[in-house]
C-alpha positions in Angstrom: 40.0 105.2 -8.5 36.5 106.1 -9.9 38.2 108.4 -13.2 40.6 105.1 -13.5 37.6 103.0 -14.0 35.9 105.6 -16.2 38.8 105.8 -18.5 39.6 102.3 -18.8 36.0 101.9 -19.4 35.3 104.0 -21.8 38.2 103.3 -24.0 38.3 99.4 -23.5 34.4 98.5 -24.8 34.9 95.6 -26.8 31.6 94.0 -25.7 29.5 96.3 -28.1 31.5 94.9 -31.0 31.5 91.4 -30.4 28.6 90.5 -32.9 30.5 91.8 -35.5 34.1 89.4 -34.0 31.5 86.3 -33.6 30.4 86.9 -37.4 33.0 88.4 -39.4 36.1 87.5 -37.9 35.8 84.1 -35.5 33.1 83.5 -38.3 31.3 81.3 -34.8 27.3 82.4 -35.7 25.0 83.1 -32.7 26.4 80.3 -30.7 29.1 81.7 -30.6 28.3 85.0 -30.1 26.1 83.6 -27.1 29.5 82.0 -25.1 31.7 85.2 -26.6 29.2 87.3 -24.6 29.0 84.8 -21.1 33.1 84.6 -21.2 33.7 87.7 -18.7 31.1 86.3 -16.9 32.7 83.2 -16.4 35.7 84.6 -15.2 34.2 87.3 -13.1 32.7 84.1 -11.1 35.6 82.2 -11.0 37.7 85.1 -9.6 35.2 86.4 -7.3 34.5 82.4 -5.5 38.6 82.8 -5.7 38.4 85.8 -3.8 35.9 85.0 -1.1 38.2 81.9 0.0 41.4 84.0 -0.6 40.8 88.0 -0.4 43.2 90.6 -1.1 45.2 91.5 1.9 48.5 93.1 0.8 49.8 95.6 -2.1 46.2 96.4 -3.0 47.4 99.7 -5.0 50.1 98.3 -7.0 47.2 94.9 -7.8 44.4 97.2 -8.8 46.7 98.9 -11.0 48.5 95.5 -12.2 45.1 94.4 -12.9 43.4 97.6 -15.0 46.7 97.4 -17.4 46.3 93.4 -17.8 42.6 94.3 -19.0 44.1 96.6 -20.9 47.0 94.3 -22.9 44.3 91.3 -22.8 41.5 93.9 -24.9 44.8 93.9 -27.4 45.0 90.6 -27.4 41.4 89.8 -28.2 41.4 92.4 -30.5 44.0 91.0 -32.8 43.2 87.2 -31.9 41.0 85.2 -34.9 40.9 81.9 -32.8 37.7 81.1 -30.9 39.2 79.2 -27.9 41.5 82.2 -27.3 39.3 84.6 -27.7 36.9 82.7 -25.1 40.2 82.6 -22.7 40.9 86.4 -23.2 37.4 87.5 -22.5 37.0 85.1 -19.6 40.7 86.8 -18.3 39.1 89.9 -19.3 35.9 89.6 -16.5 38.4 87.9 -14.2 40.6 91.4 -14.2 37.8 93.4 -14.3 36.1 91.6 -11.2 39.4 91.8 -9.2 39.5 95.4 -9.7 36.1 95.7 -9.1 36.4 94.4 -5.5 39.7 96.7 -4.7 38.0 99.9 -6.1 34.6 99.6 -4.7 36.1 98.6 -1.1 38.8 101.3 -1.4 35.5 103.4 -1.5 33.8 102.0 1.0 36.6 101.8 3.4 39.0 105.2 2.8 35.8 107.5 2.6 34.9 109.5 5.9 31.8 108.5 7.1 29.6 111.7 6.2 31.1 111.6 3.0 30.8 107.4 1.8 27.0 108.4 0.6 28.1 111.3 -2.1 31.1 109.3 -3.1 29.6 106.1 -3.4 26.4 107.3 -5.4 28.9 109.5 -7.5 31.1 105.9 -8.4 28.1 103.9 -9.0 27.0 106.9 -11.5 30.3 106.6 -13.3 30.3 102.9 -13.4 26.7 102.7 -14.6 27.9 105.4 -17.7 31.2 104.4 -18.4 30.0 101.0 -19.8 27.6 102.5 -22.0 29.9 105.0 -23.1 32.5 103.3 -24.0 30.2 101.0 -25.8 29.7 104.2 -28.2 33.1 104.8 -28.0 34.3 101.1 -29.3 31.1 101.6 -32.3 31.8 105.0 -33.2 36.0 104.3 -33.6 35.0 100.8 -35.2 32.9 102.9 -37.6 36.0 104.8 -38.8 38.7 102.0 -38.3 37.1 98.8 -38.2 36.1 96.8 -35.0 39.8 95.4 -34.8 41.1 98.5 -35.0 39.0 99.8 -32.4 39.6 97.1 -30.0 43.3 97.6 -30.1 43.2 101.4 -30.0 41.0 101.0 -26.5 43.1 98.5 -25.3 46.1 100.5 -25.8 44.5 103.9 -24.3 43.4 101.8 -21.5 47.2 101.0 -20.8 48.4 104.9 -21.6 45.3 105.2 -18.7 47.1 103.1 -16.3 50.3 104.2 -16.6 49.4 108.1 -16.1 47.4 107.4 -13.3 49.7 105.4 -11.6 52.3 108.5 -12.0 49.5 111.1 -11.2 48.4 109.0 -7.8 51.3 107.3 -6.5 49.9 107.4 -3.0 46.9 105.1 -4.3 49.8 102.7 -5.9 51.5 102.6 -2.5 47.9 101.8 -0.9 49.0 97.9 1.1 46.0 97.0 3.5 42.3 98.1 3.4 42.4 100.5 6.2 39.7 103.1 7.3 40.1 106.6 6.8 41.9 108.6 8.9 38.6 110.6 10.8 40.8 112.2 13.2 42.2 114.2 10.8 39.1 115.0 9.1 38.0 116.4 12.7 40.9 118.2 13.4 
């Protein structure tokens, strides 16, 4: 879960470019740039008050990947939309994938981590987490660099996709994951 997140991360930056979508190709101004930027955000909130009424009980594996390849295919879309409303839509879907992934992965931490081991894991994903945005911030500007900022968008959101997909062949038993259930400490003991 916490190299999915990296990956996806890295690769699917489209934040660090969106001055040069509000200017160059929404052609929206600061303004613009200023809702562009509070999109996720906006969906992130709306999901997560979604969530706290209705949480995720069932088929948590095969949601958290459904949702890390809809972030992908919606950074594609905003990469190759030129129409302000949709972009707003695709970045507020954007934060709303995002935060719905968020909320499996970190309590798939929390919850399927022994006890004497939940410190070094957790401070190891919040590490990741706290890098992988930057990162792929550099990632999205270096690539936009070579290829243009379109370019670059799409090529992330398409990586982030080839990310899913190997994953979910490399961990099938987090795919199969249904309920939030603690870890098995017997075993551990054992």
């Amino acid at each position: 879960m916490i190299t999915l997140d990296l990956f996806v991360m890295m690769l699917a930056g489209a934040t660090a470019l969106l001055p040069i979508f509000a200017r160059d190709i929404l052609a929206v101004g600061p303004v613009g740039l200023g809702l562009l930027r509070s999109a996720p955000a906006a969906g992130a909130l709306m999901v997560s008050i979604a969530l706290s009424r209705h949480p995720i009980e069932r088929h948590i594996g095969r949601k958290m990947f459904f949702v890390v390849a809809l972030y992908g295919a919606l950074t594609v879309a905003f990469g190759l939309s030129t129409s302000f409303p949709l972009s707003l839509a695709i970045l507020a879907a954007l934060g709303a994938s995002d935060a719905v992934s968020v909320v499996i992965r970190f309590s798939l931490v929390q919850i399927e981590t022994p006890d004497e081991k939940r410190g070094r894991v957790s401070a190891i994903n919040y590490l990741l987490v706290g890098s992988s945005n930057t990162l792929g911030e550099f990632e999205s500007g270096l690539v936009a660099s070579w290829f243009g900022a379109v370019t670059s968008v799409v090529i992330g959101g398409v990586g982030s996709l080839l990310v899913a997909a190997i994953w979910m062949g490399l961990f099938p038993d987090l795919r199969r994951v249904d309920r939030f259930e603690p870890a098995d400490t017997e075993k551990i003991d054992a």
